[in-house]
C-alpha positions in Angstrom: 65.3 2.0 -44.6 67.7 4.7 -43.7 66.9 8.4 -43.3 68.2 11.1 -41.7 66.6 10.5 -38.0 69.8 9.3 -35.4 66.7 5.8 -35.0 64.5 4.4 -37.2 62.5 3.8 -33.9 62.3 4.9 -30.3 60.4 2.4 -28.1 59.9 3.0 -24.6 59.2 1.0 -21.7 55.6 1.6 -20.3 55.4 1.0 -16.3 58.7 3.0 -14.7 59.0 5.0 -17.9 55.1 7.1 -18.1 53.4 4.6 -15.9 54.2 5.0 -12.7 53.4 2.2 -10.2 53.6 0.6 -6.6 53.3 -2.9 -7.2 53.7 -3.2 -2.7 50.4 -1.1 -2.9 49.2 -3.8 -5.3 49.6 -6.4 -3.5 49.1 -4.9 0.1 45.1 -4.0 -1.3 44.5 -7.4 -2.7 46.1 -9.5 0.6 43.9 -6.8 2.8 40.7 -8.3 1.2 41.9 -12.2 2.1 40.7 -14.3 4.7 44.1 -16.2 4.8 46.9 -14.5 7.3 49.9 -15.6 5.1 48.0 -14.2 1.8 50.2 -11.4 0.7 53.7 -14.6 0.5 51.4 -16.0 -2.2 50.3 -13.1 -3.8 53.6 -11.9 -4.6 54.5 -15.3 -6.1 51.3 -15.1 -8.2 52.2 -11.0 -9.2 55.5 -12.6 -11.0 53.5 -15.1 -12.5 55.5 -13.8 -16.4 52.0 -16.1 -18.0 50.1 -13.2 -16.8 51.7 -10.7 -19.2 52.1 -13.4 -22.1 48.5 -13.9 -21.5 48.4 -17.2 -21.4 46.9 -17.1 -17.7 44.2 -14.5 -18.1 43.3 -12.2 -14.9 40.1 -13.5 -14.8 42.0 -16.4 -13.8 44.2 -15.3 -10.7 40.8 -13.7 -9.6 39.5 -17.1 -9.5 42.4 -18.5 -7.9 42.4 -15.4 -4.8 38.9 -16.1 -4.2 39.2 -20.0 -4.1 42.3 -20.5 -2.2 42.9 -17.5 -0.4 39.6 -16.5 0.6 39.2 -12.8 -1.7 36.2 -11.1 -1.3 35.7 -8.9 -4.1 33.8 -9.4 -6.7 35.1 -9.0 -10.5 34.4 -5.5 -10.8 36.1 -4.7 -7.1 39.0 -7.0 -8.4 39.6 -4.7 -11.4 39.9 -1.9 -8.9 42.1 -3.7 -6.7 44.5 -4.9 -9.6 45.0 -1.4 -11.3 45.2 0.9 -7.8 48.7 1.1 -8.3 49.0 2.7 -11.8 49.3 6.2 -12.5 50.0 8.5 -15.2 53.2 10.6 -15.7 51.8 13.1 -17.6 55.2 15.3 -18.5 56.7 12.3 -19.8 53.8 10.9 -22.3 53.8 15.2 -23.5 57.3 14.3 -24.3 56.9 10.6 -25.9 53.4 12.5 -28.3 56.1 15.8 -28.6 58.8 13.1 -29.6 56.6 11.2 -32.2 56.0 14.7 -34.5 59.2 14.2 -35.9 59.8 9.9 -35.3 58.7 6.9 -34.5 57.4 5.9 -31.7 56.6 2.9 -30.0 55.8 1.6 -26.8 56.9 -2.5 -25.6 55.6 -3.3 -22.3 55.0 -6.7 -20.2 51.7 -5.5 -19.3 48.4 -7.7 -19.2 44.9 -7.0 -20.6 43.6 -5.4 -17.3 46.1 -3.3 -16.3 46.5 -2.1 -20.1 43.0 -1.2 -20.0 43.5 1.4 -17.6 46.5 2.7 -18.9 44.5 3.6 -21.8 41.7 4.8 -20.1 44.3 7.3 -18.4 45.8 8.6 -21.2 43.1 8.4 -23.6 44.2 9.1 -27.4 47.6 10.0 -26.6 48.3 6.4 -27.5 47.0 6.6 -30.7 50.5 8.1 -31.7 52.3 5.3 -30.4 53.3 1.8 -31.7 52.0 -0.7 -29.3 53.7 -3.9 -28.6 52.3 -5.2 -25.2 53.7 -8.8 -24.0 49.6 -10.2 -24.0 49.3 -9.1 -27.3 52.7 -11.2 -28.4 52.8 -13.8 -26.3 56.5 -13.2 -25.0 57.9 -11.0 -21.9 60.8 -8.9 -21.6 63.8 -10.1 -20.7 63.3 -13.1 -22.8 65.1 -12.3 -26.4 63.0 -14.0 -27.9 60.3 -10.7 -26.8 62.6 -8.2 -28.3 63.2 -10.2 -31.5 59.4 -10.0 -32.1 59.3 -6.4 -31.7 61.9 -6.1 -34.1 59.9 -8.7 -36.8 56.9 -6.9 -36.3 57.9 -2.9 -36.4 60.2 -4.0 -39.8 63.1 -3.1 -38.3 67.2 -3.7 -37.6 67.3 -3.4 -33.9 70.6 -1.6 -34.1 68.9 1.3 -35.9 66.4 1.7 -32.4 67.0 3.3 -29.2 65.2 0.7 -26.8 64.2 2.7 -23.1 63.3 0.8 -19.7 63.8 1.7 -16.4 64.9 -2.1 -15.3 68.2 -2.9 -15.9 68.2 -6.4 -16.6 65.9 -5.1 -19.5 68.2 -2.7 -21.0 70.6 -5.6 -20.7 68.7 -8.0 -22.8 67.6 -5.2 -25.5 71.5 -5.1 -25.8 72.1 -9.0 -26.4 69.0 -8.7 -28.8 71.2 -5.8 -30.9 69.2 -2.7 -29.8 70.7 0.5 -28.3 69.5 0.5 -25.2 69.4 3.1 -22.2 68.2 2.7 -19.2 65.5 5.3 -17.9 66.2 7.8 -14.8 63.9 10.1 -15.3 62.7 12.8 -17.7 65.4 15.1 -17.8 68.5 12.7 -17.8 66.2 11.1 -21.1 66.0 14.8 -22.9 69.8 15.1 -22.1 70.5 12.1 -23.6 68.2 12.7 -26.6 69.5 15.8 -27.2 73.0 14.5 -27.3 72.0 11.5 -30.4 70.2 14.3 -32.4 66.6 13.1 -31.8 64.2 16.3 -32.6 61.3 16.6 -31.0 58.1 19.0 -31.2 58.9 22.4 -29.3 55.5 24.1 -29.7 51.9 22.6 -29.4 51.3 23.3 -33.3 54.5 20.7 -34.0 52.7 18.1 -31.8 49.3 18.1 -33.5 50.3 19.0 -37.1 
């Protein structure tokens, strides 16, 4: 359905967008609780394991798996720890996306597992709420595949060509173009208002805008 917004949706791109993260720091914590010398090699082939974010392999899993063949200490709860230690919040940019969704629709598509979702949420709390959620272990499908973007589009109701898709990895952007989105690819904040701005997207200016 048409109306008089430039999208019918925005969607944004969780980690590099208002997740920051350090996926070295990731892995660096993890291989420093190993017994194994070579651990962090096979630690960053397990961290691009894309059955992680489809959920298919579960993180209770890969725990399994560190403390079996690569000699992890921790237990669970210390894993959970360990696995999210990267992640942080950008707070300036989720006041934008909750400041953006007064006046349109907002989503948020990310290849994310259960875990690391967890604490996402747990850092921004009901901020969220406002948003859309399409996370890859919830849909069984990881950007860049098309496949991914094509059951975003199925399950928001819309024509990809009416959405402005936003991720800070090119060969995302890329794919949300093949798949019929706009697409931009994310800089940072102020580069994103600019562009905004420039395709007519309104946005809340005052705090009573944003909770009304």
């Amino acid at each position: 359905m048409r109306t008089d917004r430039p999208f019918d949706v925005l969607i944004f791109d969780a980690g590099g967008v208002f997740v920051p993260h350090d996926n070295e720091r990731l892995m660096a914590r993890l291989a420093s609780r190993c017994a194994m010398p070579d651990a962090l090699a096979t630690i960053r082939a397990d961290h691009a394991d894309p059955t992680l974010g489809t959920g298919e392999t579960p993180v209770s899993e890969l725990h399994r798996r560190l403390a079996d063949e690569l000699g992890y200490e921790a237990d669970w709860e210390a894993f959970l720890q360990d696995w999210s230690c990267h992640l942080e919040l950008d707070q300036d940019m989720l006041d934008l996306m909750t400041a953006l969704s007064a006046h349109n629709r907002v989503a948020v598509f990310s290849n994310t597992n259960a875990a690391h979702w967890a604490r996402v949420a747990e850092m921004a709390g009901a901020a969220l709420d406002r948003f859309e959620l399409y996370l890859s272990h919830e849909i069984g499908a990881v950007k860049p595949d098309l496949a991914a973007f094509a059951l975003v589009a199925a399950r928001a109701g819309v024509d990809p060509a009416r959405c402005l898709f936003v991720d800070d990895m090119a060969e995302n952007v890329e794919a949300a173009r093949r798949a019929g989105f706009q697409a931009e690819q994310f800089t940072g904040q102020c580069a994103l208002e600019s562009l905004l701005e420039t395709r007519g997207v309104r946005w809340a200016r005052t705090t009573q805008e944003t909770t009304s």
